[in-house]
LUMLUMDREN-2810 file (N, C-alpha, C; in Angstrom, 1 decimal):
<atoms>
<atom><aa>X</aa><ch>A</ch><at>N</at><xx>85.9</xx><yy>63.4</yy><zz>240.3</zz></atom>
<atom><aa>X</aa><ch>A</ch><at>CA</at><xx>86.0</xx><yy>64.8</yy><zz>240.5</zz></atom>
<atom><aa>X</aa><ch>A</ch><at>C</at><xx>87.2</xx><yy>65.1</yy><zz>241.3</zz></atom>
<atom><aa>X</aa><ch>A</ch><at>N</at><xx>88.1</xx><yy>66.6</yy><zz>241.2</zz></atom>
<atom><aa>X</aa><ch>A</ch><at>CA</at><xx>89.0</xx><yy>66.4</yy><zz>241.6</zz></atom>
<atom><aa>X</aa><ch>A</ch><at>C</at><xx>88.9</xx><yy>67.3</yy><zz>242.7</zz></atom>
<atom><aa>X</aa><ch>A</ch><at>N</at><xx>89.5</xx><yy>66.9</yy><zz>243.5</zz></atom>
<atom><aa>X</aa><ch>A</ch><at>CA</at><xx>89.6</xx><yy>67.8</yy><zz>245.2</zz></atom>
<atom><aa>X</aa><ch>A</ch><at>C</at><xx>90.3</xx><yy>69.0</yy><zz>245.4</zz></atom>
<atom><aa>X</aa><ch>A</ch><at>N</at><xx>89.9</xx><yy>69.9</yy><zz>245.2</zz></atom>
<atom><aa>X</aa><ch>A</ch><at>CA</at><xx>91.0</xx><yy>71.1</yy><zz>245.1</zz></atom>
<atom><aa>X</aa><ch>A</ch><at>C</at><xx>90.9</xx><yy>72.1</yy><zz>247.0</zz></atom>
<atom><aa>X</aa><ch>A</ch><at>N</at><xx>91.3</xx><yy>72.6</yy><zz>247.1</zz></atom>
<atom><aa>X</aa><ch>A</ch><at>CA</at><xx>91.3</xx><yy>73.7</yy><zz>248.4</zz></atom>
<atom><aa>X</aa><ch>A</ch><at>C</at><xx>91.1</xx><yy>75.4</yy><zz>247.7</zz></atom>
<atom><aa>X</aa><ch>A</ch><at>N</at><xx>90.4</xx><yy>76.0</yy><zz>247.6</zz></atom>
<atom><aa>X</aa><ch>A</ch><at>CA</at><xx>90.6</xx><yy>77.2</yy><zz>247.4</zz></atom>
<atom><aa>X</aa><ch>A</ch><at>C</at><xx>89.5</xx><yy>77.8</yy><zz>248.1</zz></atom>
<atom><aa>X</aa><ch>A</ch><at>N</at><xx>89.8</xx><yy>79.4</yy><zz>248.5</zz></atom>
<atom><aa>X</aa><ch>A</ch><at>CA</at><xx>89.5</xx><yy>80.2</yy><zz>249.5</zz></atom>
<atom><aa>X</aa><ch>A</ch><at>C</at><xx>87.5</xx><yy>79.7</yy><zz>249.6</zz></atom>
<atom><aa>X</aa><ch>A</ch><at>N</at><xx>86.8</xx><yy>79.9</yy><zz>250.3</zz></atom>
<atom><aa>X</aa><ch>A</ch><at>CA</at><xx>85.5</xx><yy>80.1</yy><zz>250.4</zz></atom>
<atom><aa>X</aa><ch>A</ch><at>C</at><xx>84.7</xx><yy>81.3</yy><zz>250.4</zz></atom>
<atom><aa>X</aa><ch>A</ch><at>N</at><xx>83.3</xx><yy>81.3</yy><zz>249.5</zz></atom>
<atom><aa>X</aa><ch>A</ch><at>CA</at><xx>82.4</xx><yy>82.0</yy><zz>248.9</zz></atom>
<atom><aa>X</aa><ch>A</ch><at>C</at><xx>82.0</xx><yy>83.1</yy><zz>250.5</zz></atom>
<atom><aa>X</aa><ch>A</ch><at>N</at><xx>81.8</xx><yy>82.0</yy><zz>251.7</zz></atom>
<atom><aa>X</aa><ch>A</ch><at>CA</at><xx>81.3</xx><yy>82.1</yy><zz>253.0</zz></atom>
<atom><aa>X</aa><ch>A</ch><at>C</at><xx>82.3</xx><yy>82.6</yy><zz>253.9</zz></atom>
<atom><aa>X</aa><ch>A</ch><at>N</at><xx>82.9</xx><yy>83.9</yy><zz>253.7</zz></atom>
<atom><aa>X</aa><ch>A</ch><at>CA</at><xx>84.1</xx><yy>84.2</yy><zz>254.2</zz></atom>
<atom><aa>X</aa><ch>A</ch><at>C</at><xx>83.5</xx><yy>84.9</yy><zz>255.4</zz></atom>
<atom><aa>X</aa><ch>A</ch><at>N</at><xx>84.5</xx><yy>85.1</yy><zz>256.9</zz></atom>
<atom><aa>X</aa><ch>A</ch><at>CA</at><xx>84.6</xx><yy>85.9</yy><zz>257.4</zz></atom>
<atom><aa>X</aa><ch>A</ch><at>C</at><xx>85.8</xx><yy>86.9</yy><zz>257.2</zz></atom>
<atom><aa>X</aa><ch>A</ch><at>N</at><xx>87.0</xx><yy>86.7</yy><zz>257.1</zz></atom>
<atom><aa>X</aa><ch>A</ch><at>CA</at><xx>87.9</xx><yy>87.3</yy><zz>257.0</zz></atom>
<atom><aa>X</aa><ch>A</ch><at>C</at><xx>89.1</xx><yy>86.2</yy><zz>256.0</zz></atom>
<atom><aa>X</aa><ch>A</ch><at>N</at><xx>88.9</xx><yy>86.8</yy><zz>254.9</zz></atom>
<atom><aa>X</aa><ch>A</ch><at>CA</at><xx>89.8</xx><yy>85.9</yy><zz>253.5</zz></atom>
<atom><aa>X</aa><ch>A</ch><at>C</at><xx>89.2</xx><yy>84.8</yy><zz>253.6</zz></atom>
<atom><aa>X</aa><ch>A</ch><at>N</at><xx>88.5</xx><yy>83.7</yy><zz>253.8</zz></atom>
<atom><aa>X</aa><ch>A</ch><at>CA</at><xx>87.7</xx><yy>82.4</yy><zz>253.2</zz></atom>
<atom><aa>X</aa><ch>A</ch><at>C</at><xx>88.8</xx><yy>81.3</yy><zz>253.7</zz></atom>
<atom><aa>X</aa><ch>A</ch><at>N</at><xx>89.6</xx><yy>81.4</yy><zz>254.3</zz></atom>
<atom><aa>X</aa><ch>A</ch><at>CA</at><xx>90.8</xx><yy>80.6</yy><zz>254.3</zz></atom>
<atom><aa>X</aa><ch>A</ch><at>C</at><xx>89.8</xx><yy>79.4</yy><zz>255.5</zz></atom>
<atom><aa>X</aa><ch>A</ch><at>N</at><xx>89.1</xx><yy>79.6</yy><zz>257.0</zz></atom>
<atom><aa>X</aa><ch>A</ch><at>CA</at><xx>88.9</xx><yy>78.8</yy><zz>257.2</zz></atom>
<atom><aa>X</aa><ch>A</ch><at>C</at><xx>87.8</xx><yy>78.1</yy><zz>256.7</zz></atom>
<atom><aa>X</aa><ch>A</ch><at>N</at><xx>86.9</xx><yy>78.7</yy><zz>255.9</zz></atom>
<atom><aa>X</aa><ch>A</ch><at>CA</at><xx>85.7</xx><yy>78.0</yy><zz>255.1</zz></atom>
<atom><aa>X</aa><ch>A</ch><at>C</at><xx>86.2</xx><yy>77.5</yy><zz>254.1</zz></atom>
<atom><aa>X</aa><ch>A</ch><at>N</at><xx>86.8</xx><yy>77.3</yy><zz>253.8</zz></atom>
<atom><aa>X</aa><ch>A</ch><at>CA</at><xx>88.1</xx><yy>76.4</yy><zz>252.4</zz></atom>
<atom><aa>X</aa><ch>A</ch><at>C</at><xx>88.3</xx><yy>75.5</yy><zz>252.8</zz></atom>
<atom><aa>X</aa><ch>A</ch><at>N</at><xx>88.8</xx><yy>75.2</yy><zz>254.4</zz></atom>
<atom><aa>X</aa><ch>A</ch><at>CA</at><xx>89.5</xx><yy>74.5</yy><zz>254.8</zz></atom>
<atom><aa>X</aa><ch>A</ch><at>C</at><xx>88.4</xx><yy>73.5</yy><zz>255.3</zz></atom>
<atom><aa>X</aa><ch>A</ch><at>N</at><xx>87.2</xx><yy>74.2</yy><zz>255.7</zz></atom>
<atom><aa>X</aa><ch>A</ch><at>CA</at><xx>86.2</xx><yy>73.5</yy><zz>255.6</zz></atom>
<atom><aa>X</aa><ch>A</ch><at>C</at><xx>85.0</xx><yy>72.9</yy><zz>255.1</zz></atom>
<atom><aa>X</aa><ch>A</ch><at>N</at><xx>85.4</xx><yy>73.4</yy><zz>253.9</zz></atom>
<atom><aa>X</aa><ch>A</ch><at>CA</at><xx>84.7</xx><yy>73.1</yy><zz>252.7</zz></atom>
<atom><aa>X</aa><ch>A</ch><at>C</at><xx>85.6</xx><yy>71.7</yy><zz>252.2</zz></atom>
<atom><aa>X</aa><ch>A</ch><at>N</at><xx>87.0</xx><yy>72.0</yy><zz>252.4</zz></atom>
<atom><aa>X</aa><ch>A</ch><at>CA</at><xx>87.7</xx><yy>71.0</yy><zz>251.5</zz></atom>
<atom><aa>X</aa><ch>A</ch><at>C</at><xx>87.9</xx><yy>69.3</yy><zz>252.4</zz></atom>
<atom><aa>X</aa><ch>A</ch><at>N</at><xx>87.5</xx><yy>69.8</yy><zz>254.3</zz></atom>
<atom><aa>X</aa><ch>A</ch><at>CA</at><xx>87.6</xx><yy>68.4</yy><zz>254.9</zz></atom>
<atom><aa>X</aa><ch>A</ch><at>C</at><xx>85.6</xx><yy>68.3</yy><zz>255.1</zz></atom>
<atom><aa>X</aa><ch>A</ch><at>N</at><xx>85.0</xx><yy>68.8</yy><zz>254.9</zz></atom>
<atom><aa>X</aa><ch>A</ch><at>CA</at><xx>83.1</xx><yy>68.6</yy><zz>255.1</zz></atom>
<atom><aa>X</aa><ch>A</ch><at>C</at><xx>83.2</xx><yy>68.6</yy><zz>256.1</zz></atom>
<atom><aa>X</aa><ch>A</ch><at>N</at><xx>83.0</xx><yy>69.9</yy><zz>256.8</zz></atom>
<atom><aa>X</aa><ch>A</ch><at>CA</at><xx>83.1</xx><yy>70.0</yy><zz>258.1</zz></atom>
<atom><aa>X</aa><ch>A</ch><at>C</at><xx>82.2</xx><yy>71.1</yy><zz>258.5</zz></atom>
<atom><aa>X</aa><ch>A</ch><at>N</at><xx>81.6</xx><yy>71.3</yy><zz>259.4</zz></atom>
<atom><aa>X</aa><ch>A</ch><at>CA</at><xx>81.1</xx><yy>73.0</yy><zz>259.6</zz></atom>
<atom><aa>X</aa><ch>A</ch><at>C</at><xx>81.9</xx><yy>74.0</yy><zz>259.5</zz></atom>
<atom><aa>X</aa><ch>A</ch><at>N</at><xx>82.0</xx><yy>75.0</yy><zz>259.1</zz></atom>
<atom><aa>X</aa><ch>A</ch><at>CA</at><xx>82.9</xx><yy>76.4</yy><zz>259.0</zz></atom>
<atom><aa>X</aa><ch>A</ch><at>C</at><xx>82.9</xx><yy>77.2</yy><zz>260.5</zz></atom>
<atom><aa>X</aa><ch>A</ch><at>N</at><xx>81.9</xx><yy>76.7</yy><zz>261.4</zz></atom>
<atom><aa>X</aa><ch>A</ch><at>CA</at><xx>82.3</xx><yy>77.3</yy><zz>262.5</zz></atom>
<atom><aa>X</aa><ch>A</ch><at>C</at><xx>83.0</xx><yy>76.7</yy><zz>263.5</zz></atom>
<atom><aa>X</aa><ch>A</ch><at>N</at><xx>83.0</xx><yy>75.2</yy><zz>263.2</zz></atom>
<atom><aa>X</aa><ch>A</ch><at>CA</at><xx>84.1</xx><yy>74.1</yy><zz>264.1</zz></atom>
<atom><aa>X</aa><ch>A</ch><at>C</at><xx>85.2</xx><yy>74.7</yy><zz>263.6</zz></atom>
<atom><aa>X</aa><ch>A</ch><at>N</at><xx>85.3</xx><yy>75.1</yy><zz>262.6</zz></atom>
<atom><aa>X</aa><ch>A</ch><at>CA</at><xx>87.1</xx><yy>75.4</yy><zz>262.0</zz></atom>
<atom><aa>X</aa><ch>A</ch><at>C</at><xx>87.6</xx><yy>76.7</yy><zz>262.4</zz></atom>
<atom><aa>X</aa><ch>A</ch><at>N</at><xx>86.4</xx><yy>77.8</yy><zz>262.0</zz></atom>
<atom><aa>X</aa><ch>A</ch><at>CA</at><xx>87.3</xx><yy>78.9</yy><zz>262.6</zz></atom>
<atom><aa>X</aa><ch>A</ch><at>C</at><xx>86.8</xx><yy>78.7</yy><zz>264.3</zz></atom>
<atom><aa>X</aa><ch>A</ch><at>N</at><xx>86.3</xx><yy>78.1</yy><zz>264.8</zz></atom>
<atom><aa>X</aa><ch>A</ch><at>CA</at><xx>86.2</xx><yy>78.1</yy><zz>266.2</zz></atom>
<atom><aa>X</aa><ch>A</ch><at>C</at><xx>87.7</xx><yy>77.3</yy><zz>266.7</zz></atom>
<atom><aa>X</aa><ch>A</ch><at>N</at><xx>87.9</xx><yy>76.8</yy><zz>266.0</zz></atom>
<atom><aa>X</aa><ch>A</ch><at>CA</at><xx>89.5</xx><yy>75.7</yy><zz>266.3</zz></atom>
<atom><aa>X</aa><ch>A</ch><at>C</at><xx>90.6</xx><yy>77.0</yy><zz>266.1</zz></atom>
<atom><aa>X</aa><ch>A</ch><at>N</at><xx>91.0</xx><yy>77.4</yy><zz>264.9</zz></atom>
<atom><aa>X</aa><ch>A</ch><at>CA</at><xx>91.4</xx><yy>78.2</yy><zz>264.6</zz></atom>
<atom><aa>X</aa><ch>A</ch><at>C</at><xx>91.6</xx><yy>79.3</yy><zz>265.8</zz></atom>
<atom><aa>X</aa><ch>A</ch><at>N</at><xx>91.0</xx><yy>80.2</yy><zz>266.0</zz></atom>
<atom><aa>X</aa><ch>A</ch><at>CA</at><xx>90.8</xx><yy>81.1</yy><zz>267.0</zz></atom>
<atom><aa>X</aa><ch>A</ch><at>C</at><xx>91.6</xx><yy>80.9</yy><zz>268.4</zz></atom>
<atom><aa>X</aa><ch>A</ch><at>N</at><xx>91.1</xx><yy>79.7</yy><zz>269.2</zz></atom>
<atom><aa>X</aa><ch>A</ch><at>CA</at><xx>91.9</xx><yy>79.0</yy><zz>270.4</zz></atom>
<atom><aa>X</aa><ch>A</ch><at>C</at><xx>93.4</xx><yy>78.9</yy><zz>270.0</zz></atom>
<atom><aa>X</aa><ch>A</ch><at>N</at><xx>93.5</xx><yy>78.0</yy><zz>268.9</zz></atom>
<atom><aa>X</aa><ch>A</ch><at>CA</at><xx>95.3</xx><yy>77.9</yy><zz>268.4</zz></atom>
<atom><aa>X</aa><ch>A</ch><at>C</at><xx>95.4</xx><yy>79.9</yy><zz>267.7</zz></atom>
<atom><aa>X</aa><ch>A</ch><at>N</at><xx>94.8</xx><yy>80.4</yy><zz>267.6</zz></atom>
<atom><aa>X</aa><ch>A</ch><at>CA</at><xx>95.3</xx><yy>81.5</yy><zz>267.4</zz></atom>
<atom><aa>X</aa><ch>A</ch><at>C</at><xx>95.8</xx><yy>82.2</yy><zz>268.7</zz></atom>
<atom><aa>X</aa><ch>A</ch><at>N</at><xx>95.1</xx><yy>82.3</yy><zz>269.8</zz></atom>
<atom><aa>X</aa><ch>A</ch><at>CA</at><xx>95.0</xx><yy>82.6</yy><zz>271.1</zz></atom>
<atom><aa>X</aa><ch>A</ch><at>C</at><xx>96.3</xx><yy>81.7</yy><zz>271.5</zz></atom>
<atom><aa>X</aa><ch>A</ch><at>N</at><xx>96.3</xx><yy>80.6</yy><zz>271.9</zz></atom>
<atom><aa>X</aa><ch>A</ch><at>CA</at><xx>97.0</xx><yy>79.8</yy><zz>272.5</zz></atom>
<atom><aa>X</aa><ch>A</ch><at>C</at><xx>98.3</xx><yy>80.0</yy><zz>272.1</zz></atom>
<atom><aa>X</aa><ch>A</ch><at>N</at><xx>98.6</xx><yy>80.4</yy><zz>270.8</zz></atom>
<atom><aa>X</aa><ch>A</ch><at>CA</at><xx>100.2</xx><yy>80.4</yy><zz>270.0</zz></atom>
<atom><aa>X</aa><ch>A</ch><at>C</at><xx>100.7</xx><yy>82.0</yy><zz>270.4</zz></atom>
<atom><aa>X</aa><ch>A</ch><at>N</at><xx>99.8</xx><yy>82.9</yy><zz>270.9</zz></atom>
<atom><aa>X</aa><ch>A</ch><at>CA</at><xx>100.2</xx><yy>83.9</yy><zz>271.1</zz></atom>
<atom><aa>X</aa><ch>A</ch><at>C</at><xx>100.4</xx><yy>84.7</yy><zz>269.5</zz></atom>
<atom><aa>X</aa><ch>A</ch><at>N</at><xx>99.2</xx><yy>84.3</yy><zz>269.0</zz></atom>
<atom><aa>X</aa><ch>A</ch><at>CA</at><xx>99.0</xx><yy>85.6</yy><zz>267.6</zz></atom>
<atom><aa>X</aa><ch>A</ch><at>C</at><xx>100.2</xx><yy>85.1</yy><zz>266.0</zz></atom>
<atom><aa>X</aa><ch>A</ch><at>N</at><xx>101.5</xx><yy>84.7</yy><zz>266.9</zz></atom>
<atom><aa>X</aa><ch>A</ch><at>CA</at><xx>102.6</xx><yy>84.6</yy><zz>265.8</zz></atom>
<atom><aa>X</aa><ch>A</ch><at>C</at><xx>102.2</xx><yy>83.7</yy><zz>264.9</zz></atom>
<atom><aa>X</aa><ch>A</ch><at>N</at><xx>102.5</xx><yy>82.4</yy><zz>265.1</zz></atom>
<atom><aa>X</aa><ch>A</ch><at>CA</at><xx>102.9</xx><yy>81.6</yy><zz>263.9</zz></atom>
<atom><aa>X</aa><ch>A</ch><at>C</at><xx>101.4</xx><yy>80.9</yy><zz>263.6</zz></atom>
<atom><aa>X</aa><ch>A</ch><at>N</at><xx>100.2</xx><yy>81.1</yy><zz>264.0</zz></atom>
<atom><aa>X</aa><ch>A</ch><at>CA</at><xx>99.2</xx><yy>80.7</yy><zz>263.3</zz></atom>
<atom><aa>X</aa><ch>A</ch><at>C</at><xx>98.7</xx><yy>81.8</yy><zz>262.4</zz></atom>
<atom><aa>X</aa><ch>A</ch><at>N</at><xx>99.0</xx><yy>83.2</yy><zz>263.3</zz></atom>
<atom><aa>X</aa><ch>A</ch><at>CA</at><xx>98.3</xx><yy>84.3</yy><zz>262.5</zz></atom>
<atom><aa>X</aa><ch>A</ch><at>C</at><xx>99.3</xx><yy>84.5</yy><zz>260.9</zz></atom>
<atom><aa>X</aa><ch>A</ch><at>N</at><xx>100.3</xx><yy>84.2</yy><zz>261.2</zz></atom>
<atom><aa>X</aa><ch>A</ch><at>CA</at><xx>101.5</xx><yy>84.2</yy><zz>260.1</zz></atom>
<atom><aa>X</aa><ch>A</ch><at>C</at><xx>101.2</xx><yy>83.2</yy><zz>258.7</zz></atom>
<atom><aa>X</aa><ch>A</ch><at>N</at><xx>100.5</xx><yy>82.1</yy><zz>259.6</zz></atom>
<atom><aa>X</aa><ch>A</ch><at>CA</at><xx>100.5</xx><yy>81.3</yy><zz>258.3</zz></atom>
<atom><aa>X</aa><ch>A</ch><at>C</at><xx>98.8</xx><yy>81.0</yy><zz>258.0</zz></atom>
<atom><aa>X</aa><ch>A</ch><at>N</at><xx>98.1</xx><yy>82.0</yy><zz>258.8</zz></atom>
<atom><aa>X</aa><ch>A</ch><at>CA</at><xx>96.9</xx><yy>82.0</yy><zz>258.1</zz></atom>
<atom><aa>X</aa><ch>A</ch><at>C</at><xx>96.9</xx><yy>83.3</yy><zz>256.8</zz></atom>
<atom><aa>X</aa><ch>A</ch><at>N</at><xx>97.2</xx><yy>84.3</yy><zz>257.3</zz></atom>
<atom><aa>X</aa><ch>A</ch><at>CA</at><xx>97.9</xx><yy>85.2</yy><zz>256.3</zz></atom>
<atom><aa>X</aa><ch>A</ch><at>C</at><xx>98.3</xx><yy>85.2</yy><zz>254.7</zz></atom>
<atom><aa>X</aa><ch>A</ch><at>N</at><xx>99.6</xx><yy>84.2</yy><zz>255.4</zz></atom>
<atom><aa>X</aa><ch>A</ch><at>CA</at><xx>100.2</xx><yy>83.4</yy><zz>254.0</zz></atom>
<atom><aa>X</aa><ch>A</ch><at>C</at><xx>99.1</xx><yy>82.6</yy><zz>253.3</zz></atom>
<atom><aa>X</aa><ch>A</ch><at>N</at><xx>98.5</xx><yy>81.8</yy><zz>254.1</zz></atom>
<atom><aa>X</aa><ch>A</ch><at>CA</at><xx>97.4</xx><yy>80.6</yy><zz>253.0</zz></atom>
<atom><aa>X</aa><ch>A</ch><at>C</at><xx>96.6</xx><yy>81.7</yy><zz>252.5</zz></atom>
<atom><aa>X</aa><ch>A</ch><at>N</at><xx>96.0</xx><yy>82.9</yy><zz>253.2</zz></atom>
<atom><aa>X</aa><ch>A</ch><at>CA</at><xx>94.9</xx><yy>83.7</yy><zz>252.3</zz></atom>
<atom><aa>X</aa><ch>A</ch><at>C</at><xx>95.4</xx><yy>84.8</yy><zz>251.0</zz></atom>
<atom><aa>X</aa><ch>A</ch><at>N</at><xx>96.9</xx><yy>84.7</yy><zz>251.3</zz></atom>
<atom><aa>X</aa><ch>A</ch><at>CA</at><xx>97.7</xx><yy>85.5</yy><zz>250.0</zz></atom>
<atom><aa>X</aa><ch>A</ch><at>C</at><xx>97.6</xx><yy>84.3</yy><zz>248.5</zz></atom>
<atom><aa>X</aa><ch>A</ch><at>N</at><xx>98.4</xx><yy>82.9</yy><zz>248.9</zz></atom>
<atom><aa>X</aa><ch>A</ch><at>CA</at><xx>98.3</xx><yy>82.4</yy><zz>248.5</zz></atom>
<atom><aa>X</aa><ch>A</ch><at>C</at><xx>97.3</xx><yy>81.3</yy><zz>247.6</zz></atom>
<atom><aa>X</aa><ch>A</ch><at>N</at><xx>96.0</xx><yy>80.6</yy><zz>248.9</zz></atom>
<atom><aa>X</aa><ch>A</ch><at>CA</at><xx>95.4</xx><yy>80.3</yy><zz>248.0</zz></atom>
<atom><aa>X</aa><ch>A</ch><at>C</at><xx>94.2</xx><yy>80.5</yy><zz>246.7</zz></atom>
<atom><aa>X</aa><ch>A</ch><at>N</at><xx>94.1</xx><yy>79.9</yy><zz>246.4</zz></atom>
<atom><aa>X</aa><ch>A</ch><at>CA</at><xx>92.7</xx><yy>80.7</yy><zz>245.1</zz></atom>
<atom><aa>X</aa><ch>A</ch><at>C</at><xx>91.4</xx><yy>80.5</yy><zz>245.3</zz></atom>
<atom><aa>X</aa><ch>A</ch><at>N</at><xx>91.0</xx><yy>81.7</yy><zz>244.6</zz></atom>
<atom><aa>X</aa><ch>A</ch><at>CA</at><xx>89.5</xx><yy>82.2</yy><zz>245.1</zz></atom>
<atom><aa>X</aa><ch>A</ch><at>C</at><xx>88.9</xx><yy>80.5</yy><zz>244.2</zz></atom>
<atom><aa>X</aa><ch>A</ch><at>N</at><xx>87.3</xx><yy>81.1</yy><zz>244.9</zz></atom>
<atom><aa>X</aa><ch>A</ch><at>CA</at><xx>86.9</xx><yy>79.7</yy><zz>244.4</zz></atom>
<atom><aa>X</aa><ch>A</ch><at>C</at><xx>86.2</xx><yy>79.8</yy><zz>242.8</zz></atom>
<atom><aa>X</aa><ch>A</ch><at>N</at><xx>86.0</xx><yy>78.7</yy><zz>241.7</zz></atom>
<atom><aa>X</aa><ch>A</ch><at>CA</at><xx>85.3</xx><yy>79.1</yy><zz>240.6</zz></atom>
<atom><aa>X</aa><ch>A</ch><at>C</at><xx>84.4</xx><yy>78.9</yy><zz>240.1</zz></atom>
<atom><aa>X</aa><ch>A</ch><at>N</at><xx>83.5</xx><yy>79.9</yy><zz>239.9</zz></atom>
<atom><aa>X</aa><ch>A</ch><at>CA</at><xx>82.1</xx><yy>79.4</yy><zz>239.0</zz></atom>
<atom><aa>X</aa><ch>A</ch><at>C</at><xx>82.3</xx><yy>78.3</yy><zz>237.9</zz></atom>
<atom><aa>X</aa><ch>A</ch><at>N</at><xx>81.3</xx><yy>77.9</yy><zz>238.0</zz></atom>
<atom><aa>X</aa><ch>A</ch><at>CA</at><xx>81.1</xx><yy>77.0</yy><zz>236.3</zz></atom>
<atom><aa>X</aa><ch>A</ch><at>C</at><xx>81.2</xx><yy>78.3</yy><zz>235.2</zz></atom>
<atom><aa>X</aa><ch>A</ch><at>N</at><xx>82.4</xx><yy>77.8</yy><zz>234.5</zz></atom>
<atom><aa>X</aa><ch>A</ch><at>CA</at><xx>82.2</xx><yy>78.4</yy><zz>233.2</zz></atom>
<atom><aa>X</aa><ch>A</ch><at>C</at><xx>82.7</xx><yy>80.1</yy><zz>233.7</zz></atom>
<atom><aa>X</aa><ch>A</ch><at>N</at><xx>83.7</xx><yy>80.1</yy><zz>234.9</zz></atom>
<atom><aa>X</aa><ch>A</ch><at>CA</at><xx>84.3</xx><yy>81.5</yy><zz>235.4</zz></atom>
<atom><aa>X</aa><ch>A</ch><at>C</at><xx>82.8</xx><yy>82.2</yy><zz>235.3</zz></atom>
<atom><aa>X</aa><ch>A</ch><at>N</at><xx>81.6</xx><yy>82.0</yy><zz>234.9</zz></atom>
<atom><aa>X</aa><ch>A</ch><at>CA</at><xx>80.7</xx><yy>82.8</yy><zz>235.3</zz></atom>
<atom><aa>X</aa><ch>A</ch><at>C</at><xx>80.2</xx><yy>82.8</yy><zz>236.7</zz></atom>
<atom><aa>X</aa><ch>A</ch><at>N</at><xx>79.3</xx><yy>83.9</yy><zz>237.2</zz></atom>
<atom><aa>X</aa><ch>A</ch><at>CA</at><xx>78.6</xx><yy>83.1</yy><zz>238.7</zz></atom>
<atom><aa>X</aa><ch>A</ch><at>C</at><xx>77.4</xx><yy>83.1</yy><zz>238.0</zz></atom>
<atom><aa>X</aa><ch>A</ch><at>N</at><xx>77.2</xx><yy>81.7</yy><zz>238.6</zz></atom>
<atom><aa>X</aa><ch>A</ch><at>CA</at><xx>76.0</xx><yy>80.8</yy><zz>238.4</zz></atom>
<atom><aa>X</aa><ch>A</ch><at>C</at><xx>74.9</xx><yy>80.4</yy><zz>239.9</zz></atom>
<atom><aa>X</aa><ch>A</ch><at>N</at><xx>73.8</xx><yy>80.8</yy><zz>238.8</zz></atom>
<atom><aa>X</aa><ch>A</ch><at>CA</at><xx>73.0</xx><yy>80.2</yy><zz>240.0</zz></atom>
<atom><aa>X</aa><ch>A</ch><at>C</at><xx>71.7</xx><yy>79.2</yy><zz>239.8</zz></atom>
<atom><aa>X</aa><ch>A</ch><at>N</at><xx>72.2</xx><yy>78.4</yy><zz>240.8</zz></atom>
<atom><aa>X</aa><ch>A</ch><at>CA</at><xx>71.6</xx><yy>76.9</yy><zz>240.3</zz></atom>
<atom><aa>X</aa><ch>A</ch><at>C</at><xx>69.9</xx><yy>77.5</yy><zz>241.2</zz></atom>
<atom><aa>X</aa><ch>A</ch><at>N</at><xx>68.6</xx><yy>76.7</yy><zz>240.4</zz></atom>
<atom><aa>X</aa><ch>A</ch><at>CA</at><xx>67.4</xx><yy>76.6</yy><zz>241.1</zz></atom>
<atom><aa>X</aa><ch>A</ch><at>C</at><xx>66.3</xx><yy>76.8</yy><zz>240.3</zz></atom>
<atom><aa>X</aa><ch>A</ch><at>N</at><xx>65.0</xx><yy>77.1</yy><zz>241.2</zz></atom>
<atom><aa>X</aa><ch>A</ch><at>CA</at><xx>64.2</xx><yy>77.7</yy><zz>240.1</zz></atom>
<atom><aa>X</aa><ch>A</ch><at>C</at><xx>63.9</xx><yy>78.9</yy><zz>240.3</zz></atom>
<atom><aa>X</aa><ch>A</ch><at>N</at><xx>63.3</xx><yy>79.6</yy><zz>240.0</zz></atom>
<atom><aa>X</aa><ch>A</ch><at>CA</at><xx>63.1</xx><yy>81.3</yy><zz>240.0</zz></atom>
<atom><aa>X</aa><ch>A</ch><at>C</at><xx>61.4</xx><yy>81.5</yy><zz>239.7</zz></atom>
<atom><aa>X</aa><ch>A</ch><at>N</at><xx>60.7</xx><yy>82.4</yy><zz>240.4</zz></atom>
<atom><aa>X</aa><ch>A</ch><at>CA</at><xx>59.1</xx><yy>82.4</yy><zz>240.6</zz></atom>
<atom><aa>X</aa><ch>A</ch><at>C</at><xx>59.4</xx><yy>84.5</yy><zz>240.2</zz></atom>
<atom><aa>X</aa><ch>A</ch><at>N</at><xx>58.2</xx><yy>85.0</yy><zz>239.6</zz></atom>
<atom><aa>X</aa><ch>A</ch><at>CA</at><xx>58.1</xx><yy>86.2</yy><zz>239.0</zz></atom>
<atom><aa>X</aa><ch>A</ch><at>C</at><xx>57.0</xx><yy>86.5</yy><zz>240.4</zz></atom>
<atom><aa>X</aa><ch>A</ch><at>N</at><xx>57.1</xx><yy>87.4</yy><zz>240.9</zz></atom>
<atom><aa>X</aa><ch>A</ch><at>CA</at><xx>56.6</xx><yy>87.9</yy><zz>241.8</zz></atom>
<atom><aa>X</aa><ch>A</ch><at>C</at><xx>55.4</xx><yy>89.1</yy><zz>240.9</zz></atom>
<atom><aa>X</aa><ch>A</ch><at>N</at><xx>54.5</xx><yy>89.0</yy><zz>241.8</zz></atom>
<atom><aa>X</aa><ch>A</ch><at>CA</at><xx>53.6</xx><yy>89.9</yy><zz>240.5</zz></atom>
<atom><aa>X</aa><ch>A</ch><at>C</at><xx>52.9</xx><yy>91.1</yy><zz>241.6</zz></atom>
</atoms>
């Protein structure tokens, strides 16, 4: 299977750090919590600049079959 990076379903703002955490298996809150400090620490510029750019750029993520799918079982409530 092949390893791709594209934005995450579990977005807070563009999916870019849940992508990024989806794509190393990581928690999504270690990343945007990392994220955040180097956003602070850089003084806003060149992290906020190139998180920006990756959420312009990369791609949303895709269903099986471009449809949305949902995997499970399903119970009829009566």
């Amino acid at each position: 299977m092949e390893k791709k990076l594209t934005k995450s379903k579990n977005k807070v703002f563009l999916g870019v750090c849940g992508g990024l955490a989806n794509y190393f298996h990581v928690d999504p809150t270690i990343v945007r919590l990392i994220a955040l400090v180097l956003l602070v620490m850089t003084g806003f510029f060149p992290l906020g600049l190139i998180y920006l750019v990756a959420g312009l750029i990369m791609p949303d993520t895709k269903s099986k079959g471009g449809k949305h799918v949902v995997e499970g079982e399903f119970k009829e409530h009566k």
